[in-house]
Each structure stands twice: as C-alpha cells, then as structure tokens.
N, C-alpha and C positions, 0 to 999 in steps of 0.2 A: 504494500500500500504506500504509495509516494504522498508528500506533504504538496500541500500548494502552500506558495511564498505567502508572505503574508501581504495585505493589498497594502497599496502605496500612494491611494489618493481615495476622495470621498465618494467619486465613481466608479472603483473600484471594489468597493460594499456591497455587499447586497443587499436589497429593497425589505425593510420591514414588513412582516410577517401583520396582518389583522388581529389576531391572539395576542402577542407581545404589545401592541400598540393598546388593544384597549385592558391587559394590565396594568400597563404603565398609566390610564386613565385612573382608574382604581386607587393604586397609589397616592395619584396626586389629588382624587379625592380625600384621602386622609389629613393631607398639608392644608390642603383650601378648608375644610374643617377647621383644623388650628387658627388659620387666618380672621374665616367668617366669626368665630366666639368672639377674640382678641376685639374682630372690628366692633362687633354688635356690642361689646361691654365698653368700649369707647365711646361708641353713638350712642348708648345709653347714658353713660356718665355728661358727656356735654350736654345731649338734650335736655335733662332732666335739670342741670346748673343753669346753663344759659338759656335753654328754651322754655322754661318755667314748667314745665311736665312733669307732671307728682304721679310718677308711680306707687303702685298701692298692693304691696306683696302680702300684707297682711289679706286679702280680697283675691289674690290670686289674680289681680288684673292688671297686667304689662302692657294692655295694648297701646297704651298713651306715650310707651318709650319705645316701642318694637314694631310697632306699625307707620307706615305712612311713605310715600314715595321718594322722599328724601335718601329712609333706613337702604330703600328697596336699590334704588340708582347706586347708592355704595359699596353695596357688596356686589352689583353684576360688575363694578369697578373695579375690588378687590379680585373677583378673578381673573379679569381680560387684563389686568395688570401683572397678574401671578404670572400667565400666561405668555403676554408679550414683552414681559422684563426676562424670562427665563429664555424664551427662544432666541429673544435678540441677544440677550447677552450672551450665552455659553451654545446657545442652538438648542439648548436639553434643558427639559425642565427635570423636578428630584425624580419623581415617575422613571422617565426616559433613560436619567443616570442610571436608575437602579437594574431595569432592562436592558441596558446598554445601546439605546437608542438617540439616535440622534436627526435633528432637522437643518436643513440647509436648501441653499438652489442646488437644479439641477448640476451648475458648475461646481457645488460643495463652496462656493461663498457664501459669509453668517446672511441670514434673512434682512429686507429693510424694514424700517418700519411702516412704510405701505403693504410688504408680504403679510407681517406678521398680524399686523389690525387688520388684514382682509382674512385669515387664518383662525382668527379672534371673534369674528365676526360667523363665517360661514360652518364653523365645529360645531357650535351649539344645536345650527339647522341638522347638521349629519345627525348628531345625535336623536336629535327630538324625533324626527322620521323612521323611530326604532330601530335606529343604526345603519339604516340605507346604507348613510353616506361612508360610513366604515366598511360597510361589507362589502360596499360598490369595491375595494380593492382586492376581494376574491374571484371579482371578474378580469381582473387585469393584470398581463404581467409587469407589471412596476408598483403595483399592489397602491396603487395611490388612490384615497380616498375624495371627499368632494372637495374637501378644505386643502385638499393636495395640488390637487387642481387647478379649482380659482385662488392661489396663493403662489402658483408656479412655483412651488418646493418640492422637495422628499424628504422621506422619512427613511433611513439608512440604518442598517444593524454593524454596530460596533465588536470588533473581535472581541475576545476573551484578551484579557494582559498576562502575560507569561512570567510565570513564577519564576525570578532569580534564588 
C-alpha cells in the first residue's frame, strides 16, 4: 500500500464531506449557546438599569427583560458575528477546528467580507429548508452546499497533523 504525499495547497484537499460539516454545526451550537446566555444576561442587566424594566422573578415573569425586538436583532447579531469573525479571521470556526474543516475560495484565499455576510446570510435558509441546502452537497461532486455556492467558497477537509 503506497502513501500519497501529503497535499501542498488548499486545492489540493478534499471537499468536505455533508456529515463532518453538519457536526461541526452541532459543535458550534454548543459555543453560540455560551455566547447567546452571556448576551441575554447582558441585555438583561442594561435593560433592566437603563431601560427602567422591572423584572419580576418573584412572579416568574421575565418577559419585560427577554422579550422584544431589540433582545431578538442581538442575538441573530451574536451569531452572524460568531460566524463571520470566525470564517474571516482563521476561515474555521471552533466546530470546523475540531472537525478539521476549513473554508476559503475556491483559490484557498481567506473569504471577504462580502463572501462571508452572503454565507451568513444564505446558511440559515439551507438550514430552515430541512437541510436542503446541506444535503444539496450529496448531489454534487465538490459536495458544496447553497451557502457554498452563493458565497463562491469551499469547505475543504484538513489532514490529520502527524505525531513527532
């Protein structure tokens, strides 16, 4: 059995897999979790200080600090910011790292931030469509999903790092 080199550039990779990809969603469900608490006890604390909102936990009713389109606009912010601080900066969000996934263009240049906000934009659609937009990359050999597409990126599988 002969070894193949090891690749030498980000076209070189091969196309992430559907499976790997939406574990790596999973994942970083976990992170956005952490984030969404941290924001929500935030926008609670200011609202409640500066916006005169008296929550009433004795009564069990938060809705006066947890509700309202304000709350709602900042956390879809916290994630499409998780999202596009993670891909533009490293091309991997923690998900991705831990799968060994990574996103970039097709040439393997980091995304811009017109890719990554249209990336940001059209996942959510993949997703809500009961994963259409995911699975659409089992029809395809480059395995690229909707957000792949109208983002003109890829999602590439990073080798394994070899033990010294």
């Amino acid at each position: 059995m002969t070894q193949q080199p090891p690749p030498t550039s980000f076209t070189d990779l091969p196309f992430a897999g559907v499976g790997k990809r939406l574990a790596a969603l999973l994942y970083d469900l976990l992170i956005l979790a952490g984030l969404l608490m941290v924001y929500g006890f935030l926008a609670m604390m200011v609202t409640s200080v500066f916006g005169g909102l008296e929550c009433r936990p004795d009564q069990l009713d938060y809705n006066p600090c947890v509700s309202g389109p304000l709350l709602q606009v900042g956390m879809v912010l916290v994630v499409a910011g998780y999202y596009v601080w993670s891909w533009r900066g490293a091309g991997q969000t923690i998900g991705m790292r831990a799968w060994r996934l990574m996103v970039a263009s097709p040439e393997g240049v980091q995304l811009s931030w017109k890719q990554c906000a249209i990336r940001a934009l059209v996942a959510p659609v993949s997703l809500a469509m009961f994963g259409a937009g995911y699975f659409w990359g089992l029809t395809r050999k480059d395995r690229a999903s909707w957000h792949d597409l109208a983002s003109d990126s890829q999602v590439r599988q990073l080798p394994k790092r070899g033990k010294k």
